[in-house]
N, CA and C atoms as a LAMMPS dump frame, in Angstrom:
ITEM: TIMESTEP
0
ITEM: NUMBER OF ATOMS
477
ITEM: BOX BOUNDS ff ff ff
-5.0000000000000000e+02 5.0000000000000000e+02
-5.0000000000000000e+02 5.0000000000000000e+02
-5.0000000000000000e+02 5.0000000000000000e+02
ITEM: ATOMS id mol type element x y z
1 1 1 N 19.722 14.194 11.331
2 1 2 C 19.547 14.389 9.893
3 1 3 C 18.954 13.142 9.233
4 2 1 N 19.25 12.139 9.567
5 2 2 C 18.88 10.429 8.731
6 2 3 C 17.108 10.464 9.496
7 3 1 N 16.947 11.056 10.597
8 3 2 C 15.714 10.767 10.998
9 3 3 C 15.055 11.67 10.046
10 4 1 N 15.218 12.582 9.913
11 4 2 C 14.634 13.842 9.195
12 4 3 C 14.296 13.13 7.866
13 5 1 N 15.42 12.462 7.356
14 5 2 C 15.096 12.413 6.058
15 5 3 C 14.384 11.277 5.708
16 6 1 N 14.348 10.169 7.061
17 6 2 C 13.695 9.102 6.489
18 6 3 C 12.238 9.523 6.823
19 7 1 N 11.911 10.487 7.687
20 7 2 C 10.49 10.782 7.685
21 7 3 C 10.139 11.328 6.456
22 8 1 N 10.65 12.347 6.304
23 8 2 C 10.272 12.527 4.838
24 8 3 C 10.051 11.846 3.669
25 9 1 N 10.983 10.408 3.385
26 9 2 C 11.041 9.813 2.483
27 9 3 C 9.512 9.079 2.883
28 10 1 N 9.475 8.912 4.418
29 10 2 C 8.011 7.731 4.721
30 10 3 C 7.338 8.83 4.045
31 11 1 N 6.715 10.109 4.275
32 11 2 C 5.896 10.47 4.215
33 11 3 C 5.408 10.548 2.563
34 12 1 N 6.498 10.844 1.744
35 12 2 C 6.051 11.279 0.293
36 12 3 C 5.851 9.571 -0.276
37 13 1 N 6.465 8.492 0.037
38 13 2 C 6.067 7.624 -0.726
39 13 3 C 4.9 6.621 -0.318
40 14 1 N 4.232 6.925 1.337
41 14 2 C 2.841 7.057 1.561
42 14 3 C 2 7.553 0.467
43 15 1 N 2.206 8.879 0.656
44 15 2 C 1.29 9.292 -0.433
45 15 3 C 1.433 9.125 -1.782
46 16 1 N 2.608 8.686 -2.332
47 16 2 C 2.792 8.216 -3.394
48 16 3 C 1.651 6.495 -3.656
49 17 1 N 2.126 6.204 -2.586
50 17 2 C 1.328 4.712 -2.724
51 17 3 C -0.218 4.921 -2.864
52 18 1 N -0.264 6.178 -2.007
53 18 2 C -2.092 6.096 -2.107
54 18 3 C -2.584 6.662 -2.883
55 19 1 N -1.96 7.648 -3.867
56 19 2 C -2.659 7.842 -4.927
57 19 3 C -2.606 6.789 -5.982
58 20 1 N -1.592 6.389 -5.327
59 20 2 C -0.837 5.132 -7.157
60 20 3 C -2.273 3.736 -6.813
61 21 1 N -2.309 3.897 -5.076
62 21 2 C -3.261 2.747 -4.922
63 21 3 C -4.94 3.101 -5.8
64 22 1 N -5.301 4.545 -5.632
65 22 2 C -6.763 5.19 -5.734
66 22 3 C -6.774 5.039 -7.6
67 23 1 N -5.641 5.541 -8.248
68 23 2 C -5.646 5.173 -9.271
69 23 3 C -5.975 3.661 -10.135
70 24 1 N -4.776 2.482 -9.541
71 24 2 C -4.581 1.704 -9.827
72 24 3 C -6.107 0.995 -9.582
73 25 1 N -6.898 1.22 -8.424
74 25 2 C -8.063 0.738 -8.184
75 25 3 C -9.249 0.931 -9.118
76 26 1 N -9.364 2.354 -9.352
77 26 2 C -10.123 3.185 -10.08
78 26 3 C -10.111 3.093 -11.852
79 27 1 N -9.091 2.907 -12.45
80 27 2 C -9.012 3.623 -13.321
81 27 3 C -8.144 1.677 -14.094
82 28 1 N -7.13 0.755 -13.75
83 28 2 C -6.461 -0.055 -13.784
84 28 3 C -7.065 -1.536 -14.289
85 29 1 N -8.08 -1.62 -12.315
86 29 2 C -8.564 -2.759 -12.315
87 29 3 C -9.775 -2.943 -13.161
88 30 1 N -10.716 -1.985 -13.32
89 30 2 C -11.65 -2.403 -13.893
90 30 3 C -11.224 -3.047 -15.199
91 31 1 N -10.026 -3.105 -16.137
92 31 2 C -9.789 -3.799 -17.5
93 31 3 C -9.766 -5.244 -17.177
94 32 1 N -9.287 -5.831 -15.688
95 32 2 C -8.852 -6.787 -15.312
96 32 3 C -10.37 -7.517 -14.322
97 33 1 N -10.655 -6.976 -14.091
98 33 2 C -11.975 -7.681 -13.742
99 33 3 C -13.564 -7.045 -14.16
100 34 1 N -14.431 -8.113 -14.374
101 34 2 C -15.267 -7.15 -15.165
102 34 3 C -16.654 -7.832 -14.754
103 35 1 N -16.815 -7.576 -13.038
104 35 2 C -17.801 -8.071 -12.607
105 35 3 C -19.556 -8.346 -13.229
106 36 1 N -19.71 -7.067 -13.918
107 36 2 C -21.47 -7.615 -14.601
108 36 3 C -20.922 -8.847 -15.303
109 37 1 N -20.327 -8.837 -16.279
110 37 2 C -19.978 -9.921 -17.306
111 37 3 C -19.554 -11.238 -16.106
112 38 1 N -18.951 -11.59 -15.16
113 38 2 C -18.314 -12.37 -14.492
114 38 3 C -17.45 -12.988 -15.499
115 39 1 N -16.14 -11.831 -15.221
116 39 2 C -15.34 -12.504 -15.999
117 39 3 C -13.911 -11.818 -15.481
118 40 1 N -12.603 -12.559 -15.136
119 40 2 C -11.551 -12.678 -15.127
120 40 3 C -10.777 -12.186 -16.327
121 41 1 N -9.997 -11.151 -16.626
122 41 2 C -9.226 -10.897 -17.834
123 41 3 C -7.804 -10.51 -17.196
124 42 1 N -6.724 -11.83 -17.234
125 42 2 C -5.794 -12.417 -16.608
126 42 3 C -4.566 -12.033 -17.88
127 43 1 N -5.283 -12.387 -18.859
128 43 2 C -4.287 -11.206 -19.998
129 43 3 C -4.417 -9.795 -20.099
130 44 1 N -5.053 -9.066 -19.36
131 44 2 C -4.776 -7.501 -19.063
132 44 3 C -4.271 -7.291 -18.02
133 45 1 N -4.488 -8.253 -17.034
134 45 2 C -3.832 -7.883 -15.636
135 45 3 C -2.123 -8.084 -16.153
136 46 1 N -2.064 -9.436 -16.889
137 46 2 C -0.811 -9.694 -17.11
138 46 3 C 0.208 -8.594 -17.771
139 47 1 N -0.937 -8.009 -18.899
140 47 2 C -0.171 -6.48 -19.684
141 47 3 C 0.544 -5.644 -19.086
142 48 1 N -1.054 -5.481 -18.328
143 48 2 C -0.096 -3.866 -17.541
144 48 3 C 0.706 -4.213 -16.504
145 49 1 N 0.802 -5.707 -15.357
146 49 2 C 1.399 -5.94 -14.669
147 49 3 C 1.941 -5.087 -14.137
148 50 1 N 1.244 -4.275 -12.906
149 50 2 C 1.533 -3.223 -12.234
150 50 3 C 2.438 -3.918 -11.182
151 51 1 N 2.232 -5.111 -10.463
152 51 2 C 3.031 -5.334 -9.435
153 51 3 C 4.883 -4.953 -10.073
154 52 1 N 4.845 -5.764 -11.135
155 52 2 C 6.563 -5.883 -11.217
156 52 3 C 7.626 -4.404 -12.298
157 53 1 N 6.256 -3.83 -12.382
158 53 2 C 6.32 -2.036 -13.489
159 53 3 C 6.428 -0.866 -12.604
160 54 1 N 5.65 -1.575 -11.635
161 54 2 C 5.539 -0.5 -10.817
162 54 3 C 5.562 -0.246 -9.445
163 55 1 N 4.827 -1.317 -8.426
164 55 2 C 4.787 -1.379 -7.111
165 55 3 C 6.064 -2.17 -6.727
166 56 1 N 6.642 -2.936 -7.175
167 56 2 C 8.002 -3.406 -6.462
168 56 3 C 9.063 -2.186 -6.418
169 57 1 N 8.614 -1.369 -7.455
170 57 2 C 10.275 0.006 -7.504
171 57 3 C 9.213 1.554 -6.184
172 58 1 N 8.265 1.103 -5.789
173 58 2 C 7.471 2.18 -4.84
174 58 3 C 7.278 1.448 -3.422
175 59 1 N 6.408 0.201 -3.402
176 59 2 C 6.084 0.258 -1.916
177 59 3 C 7.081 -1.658 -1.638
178 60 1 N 6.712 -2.392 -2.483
179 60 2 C 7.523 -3.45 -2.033
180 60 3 C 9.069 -3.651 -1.409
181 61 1 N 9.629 -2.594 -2.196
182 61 2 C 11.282 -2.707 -1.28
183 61 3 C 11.317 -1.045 -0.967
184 62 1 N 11.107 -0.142 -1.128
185 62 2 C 11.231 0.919 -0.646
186 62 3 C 10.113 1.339 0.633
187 63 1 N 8.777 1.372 0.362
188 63 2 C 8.148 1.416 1.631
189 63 3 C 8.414 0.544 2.651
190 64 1 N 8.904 -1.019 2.438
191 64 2 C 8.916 -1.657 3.427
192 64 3 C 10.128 -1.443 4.105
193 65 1 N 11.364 -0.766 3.499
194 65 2 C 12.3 -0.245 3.809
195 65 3 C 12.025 0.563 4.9
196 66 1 N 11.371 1.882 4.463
197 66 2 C 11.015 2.551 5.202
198 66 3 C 10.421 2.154 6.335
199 67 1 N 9.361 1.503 6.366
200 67 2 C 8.895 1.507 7.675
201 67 3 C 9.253 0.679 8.267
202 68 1 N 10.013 -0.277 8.235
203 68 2 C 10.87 -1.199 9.121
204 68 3 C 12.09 -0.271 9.816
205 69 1 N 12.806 1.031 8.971
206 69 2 C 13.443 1.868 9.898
207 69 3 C 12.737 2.83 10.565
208 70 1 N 11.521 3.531 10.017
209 70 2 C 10.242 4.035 10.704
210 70 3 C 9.912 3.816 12.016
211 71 1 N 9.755 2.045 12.085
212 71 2 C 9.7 1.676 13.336
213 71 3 C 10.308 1.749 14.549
214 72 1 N 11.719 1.96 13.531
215 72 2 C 12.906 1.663 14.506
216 72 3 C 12.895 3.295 15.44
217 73 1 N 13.124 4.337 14.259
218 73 2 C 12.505 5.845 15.304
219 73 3 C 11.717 6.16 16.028
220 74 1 N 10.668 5.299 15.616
221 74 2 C 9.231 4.997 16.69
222 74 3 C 9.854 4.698 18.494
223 75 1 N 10.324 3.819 18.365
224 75 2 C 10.939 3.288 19.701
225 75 3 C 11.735 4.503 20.259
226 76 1 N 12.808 5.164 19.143
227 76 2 C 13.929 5.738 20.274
228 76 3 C 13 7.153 20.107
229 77 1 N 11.521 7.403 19.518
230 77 2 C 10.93 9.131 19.843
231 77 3 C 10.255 8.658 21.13
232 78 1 N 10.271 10.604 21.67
233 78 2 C 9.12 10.262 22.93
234 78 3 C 7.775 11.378 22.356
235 79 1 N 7.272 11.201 23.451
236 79 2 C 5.635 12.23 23.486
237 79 3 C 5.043 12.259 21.816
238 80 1 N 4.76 12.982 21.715
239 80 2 C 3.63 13.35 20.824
240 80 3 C 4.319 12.774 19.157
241 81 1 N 5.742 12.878 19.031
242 81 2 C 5.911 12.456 17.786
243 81 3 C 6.101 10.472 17.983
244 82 1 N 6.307 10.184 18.865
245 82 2 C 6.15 8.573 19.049
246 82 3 C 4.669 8.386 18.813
247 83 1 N 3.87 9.028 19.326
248 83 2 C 2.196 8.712 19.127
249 83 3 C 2.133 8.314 17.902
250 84 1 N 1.903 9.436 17.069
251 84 2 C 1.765 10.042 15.613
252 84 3 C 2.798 8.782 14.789
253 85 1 N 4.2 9.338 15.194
254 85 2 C 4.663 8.086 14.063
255 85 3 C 4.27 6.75 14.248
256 86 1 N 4.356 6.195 15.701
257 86 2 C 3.97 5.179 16.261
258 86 3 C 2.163 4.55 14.694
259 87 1 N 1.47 5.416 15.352
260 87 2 C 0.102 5.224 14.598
261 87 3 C 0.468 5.138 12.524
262 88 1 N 1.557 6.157 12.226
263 88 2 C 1.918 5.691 10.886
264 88 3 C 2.308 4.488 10.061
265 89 1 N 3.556 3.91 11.618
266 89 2 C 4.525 2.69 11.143
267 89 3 C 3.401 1.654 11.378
268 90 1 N 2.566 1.384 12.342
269 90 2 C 1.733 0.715 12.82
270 90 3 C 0.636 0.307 11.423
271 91 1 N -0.015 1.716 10.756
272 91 2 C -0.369 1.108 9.643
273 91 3 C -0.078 0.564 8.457
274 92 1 N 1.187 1.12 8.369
275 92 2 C 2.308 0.745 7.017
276 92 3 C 2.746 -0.803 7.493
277 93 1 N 2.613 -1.335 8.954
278 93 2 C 3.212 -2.76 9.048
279 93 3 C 1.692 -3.058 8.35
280 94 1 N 1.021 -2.953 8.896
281 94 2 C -0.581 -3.686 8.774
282 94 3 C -0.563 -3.634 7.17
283 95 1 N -0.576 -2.745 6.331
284 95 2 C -0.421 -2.583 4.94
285 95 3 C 0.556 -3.558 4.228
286 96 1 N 1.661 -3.648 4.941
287 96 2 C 2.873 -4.737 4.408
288 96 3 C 2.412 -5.923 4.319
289 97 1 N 2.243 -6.088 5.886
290 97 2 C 1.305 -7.627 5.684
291 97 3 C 0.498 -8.217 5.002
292 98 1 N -0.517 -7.28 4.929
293 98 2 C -1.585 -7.666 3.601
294 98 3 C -0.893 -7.618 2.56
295 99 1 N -0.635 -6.626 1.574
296 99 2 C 0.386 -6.773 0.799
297 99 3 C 1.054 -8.14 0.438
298 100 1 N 1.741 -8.715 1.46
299 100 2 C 2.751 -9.949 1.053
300 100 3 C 2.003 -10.955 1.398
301 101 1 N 1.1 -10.971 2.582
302 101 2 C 0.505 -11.981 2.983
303 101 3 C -0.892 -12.636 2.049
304 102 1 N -1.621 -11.325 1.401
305 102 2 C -2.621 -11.769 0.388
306 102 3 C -2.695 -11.29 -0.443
307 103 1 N -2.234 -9.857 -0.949
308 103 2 C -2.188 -9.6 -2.389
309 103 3 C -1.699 -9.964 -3.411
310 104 1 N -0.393 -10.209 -2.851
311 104 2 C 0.616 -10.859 -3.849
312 104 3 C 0.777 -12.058 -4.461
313 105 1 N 0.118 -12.782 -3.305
314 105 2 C -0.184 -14.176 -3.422
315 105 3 C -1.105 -14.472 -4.47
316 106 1 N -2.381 -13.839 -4.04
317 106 2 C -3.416 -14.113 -4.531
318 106 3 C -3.464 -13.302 -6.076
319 107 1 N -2.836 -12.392 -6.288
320 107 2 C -2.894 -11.908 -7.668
321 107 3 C -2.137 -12.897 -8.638
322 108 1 N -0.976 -13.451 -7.759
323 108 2 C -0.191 -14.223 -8.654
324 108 3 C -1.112 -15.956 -8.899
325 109 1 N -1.64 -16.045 -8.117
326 109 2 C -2.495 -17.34 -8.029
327 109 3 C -3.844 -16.772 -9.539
328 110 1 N -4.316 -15.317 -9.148
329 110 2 C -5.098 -15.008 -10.581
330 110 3 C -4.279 -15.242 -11.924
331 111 1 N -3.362 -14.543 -11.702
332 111 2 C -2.484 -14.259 -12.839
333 111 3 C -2.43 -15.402 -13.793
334 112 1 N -2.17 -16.979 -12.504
335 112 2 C -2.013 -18.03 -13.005
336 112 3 C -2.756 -18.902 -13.799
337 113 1 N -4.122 -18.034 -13.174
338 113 2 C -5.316 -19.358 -13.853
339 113 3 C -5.844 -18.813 -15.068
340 114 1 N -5.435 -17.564 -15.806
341 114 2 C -5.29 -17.046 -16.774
342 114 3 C -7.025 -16.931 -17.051
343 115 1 N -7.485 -15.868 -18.206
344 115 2 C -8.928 -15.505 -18.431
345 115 3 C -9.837 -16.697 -17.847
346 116 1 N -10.759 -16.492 -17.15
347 116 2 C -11.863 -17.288 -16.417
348 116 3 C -13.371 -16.716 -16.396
349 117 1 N -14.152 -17.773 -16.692
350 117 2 C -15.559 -17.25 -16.373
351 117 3 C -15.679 -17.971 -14.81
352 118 1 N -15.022 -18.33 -14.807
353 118 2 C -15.244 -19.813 -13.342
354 118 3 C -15.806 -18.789 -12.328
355 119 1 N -16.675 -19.031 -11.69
356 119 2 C -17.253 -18.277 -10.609
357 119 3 C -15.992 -18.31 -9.345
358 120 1 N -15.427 -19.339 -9.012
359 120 2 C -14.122 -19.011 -7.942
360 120 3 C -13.083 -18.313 -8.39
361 121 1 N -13.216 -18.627 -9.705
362 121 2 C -11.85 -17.364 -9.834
363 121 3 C -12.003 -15.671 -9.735
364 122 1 N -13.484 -15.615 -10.374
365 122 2 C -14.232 -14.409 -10.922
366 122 3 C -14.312 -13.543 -9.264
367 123 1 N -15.072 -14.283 -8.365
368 123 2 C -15.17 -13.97 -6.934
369 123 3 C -13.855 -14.082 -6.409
370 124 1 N -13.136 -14.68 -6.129
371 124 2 C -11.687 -14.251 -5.306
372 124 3 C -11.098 -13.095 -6.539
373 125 1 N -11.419 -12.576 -7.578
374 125 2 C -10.832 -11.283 -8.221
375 125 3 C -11.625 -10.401 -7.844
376 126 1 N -12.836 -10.486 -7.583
377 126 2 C -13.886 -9.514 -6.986
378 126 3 C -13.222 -9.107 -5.577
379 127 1 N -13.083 -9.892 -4.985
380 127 2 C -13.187 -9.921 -3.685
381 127 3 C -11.602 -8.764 -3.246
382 128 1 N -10.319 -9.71 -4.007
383 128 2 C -9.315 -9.002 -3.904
384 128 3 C -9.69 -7.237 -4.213
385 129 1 N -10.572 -7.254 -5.049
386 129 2 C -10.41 -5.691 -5.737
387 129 3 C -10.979 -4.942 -4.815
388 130 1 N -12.158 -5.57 -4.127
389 130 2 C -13.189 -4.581 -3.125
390 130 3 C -12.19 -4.627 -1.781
391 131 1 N -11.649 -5.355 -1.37
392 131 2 C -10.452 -6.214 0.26
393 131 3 C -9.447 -4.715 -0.287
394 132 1 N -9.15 -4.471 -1.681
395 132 2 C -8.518 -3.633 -1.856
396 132 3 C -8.233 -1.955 -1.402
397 133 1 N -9.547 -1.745 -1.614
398 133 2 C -10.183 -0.31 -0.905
399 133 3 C -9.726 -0.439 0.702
400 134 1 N -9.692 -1.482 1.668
401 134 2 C -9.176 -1.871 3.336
402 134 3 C -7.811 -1.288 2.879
403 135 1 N -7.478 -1.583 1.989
404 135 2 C -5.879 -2.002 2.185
405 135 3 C -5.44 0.45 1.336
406 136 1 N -6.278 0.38 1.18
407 136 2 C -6.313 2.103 0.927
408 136 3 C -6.583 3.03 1.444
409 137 1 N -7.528 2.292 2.564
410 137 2 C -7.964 2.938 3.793
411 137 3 C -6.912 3.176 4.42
412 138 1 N -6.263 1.89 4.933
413 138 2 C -5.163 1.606 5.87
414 138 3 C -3.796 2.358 5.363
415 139 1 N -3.592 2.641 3.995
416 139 2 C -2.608 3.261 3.927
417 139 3 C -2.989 5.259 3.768
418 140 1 N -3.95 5.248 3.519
419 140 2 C -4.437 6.851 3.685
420 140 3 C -3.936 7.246 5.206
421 141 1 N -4.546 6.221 5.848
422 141 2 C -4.163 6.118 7.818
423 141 3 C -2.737 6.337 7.885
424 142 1 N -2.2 6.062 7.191
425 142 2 C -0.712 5.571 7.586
426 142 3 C 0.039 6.856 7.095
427 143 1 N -0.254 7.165 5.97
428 143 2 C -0.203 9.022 4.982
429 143 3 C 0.073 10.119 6.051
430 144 1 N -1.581 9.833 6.711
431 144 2 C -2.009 11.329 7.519
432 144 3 C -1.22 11.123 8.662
433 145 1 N -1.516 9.983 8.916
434 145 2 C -0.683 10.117 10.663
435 145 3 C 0.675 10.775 10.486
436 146 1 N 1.708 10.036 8.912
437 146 2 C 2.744 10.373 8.723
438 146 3 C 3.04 12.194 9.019
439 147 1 N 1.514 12.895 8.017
440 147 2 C 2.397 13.93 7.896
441 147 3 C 2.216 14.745 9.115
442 148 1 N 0.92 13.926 10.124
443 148 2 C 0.899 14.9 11.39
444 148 3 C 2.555 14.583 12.264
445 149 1 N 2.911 13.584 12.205
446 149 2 C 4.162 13.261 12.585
447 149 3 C 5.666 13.981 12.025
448 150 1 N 5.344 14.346 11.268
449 150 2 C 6.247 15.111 10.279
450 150 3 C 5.89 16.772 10.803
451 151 1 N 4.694 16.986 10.992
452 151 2 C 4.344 18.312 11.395
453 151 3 C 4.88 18.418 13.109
454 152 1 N 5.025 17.535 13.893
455 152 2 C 5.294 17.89 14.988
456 152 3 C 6.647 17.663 15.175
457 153 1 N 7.3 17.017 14.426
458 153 2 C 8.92 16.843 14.392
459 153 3 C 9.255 18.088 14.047
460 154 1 N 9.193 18.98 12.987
461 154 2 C 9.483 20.151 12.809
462 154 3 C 9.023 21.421 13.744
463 155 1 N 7.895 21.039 14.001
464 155 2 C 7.384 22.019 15.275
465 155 3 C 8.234 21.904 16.861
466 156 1 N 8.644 20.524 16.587
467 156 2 C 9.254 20.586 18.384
468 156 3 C 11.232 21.251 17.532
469 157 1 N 11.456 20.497 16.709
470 157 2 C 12.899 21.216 16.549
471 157 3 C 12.766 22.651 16.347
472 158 1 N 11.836 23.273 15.97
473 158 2 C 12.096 24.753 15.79
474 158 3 C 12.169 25.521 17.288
475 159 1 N 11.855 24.553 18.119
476 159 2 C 11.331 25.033 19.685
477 159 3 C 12.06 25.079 20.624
């Protein structure tokens, strides 16, 4: 039953993350960076401050939750649902990492140097936003594998 449900929980807040990511990319960042102009706007990022509104109560302690016990089912499944989840947890670590290792960092390092025309600040906000789309890829990866993993867990228990 706890396996059941933590797949489930991986799977919906995957996709929770990747739409919240397609949005947040789409529709968010552009107030906060505003590449023709080359310009940094470090007081809108600061406004809406999505990291601490929103992504710490979705993927920072709850996804990483998840897929650190994710992993752990990974090990004790065999055949076809170890593949599948295996390939989910695998991208959700890769996603974490980036995540803590350069997003967080580096947004908070923007955050810090507050509105900029400075070409290094302007380009490492560029850069984070486009590095961003990898990091959406990687969790779309991590989504699908989930729910094929989710599809064969239910297919082998009905069996």
């Amino acid at each position: 039953m706890v396996k059941k449900t933590v797949l489930w929980l991986f799977a919906i807040v995957l996709g929770i993350t990747f739409g919240a990511g397609i949005y947040e990319a789409r529709i968010v960042v552009p107030d906060w960076i505003q590449s023709s102009e080359m310009y940094w706007n470090a007081e809108a990022a600061n406004h809406s401050n999505t990291g601490i509104r929103f992504w710490v109560f979705v993927t920072s302690i709850p996804l990483t939750i998840l897929t650190v016990v994710s992993i752990i089912y990974t090990f004790k499944s065999k055949g076809e649902l170890k593949k599948w989840l295996g390939l989910a947890t695998g991208a959700a670590l890769i996603d974490r990492i980036m995540t803590f290792g350069y997003f967080v960092p580096t947004m908070i390092s923007l955050m810090e140097y507050g509105n900029s025309q400075e070409k290094e600040i302007v380009d490492s906000a560029i850069f984070w936003s486009n590095f961003n789309y990898v990091r959406i890829a990687v969790v779309f990866l991590a989504w699908l594998a989930a729910m094929k993993a989710f599809s064969v867990y239910y297919r082998n228990s009905t069996n």
